[in-house]
N, C-alpha and C positions, 0 to 999 in steps of 0.2 A: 616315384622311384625311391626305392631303400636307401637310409643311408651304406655304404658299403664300406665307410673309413676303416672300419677297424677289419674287414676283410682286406682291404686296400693294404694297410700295415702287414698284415700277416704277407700277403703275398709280395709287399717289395722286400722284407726279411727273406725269405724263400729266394726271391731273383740275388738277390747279392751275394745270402751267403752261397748259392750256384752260380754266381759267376757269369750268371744269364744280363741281357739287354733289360734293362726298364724300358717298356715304351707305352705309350698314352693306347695303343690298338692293343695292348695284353690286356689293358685293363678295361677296354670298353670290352672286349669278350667277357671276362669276367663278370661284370656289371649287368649284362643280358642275362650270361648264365643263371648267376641267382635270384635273375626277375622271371626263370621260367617257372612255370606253375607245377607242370608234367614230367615225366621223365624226357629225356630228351635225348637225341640223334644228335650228333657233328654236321651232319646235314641243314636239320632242322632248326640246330642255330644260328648255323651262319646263313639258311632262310631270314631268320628272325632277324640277323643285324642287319640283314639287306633292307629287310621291310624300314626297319629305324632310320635308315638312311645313313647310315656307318659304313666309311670305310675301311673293308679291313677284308685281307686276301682270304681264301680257301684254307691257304696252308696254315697262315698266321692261328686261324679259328683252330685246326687239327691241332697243333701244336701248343697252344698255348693251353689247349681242353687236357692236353699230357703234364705240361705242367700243376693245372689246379689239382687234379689226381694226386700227383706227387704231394704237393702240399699240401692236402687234407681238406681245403677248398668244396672239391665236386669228388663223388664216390660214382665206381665206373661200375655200369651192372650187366650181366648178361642176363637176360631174360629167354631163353633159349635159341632167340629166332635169326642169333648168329650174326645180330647188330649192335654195337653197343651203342648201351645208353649208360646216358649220365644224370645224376642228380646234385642238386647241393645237402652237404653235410653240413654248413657252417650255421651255427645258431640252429640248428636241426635236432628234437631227437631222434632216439635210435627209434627204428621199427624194420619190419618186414615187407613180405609181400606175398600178392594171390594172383595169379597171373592164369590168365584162360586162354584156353590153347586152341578156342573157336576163333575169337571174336580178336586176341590179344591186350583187351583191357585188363588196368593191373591196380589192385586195390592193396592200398596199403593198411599193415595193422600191428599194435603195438598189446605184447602180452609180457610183463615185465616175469613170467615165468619161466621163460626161455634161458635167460641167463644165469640162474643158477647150474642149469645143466649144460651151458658152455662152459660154467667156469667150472665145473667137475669134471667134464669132460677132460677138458685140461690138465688140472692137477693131475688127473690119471695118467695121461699121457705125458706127464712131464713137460708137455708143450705148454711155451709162451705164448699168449693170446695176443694178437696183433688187431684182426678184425675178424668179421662174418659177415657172411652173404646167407639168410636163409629164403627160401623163395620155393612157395608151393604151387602146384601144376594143377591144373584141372578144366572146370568146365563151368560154366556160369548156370546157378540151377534157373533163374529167371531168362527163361531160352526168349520173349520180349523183346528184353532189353540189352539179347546179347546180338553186338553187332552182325556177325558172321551167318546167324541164324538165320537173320530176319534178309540180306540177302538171298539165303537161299529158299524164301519162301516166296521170293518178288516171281 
């Protein structure tokens, strides 16, 4: 397991200055979270802490996933398919994504040329850059190794 202390700091700064509960189940959520490897479901997490043998409620997992959001912690994505997912940001860098709209697998890619034309973007618009989502759609051209395909050939 990672150390997670100095994510741990960030997020009891975050509960305090909100006013929120510390408690030892926010932070085992937290602790699986950036042990996932994948994008991830609220579901799929709190599968995950079940497996660990952690107790820690439904709701606690939902809520406490809004919280790391907030804090900069975990970045929430939609991927079209009208479920969120979450990833860790912390100690993360930036990049994208290639999302197949067969199969659902989602590959990630980093082209440090993108951001010149957000931050022009911007300047144009006058708009303050906060963050981005860019996330492109398509079709896995190795139809093989795309899972959806290979379904429909069974």
């Amino acid at each position: 397991m990672k150390d997670n202390k100095k994510a741990h700091d960030i997020f009891t700064k975050f509960l305090k200055n909100g006013k929120n509960r510390i408690t030892p189940e926010r932070f085992q959520v937290l602790d699986v979270a950036l042990e996932m490897e994948e994008h991830f479901g609220a579901d799929e997490l709190y599968l995950q802490i079940k497996m660990n043998k952690i107790n820690v409620s439904r709701a606690t997992v939902y809520n406490t996933l809004e919280l790391l959001v907030q804090c900069k912690l975990l970045v929430k994505r939609n991927f079209g398919d009208n479920i969120a997912k979450y990833e860790s940001c912390f100690e993360r860098k930036r990049h994208d994504h290639l999302v197949c709209t067969d199969c659902g697998k989602i590959f990630e890619f980093t082209d440090t040329d993108i951001y010149p034309i957000i931050d022009k973007i911007c300047t144009e618009s006058n708009f303050e850059f906060n963050n981005y989502s860019f996330n492109i759609f398509g079709k896995c051209k190795d139809k093989s190794n795309c899972t959806k395909q290979n379904e429909n050939l069974d």
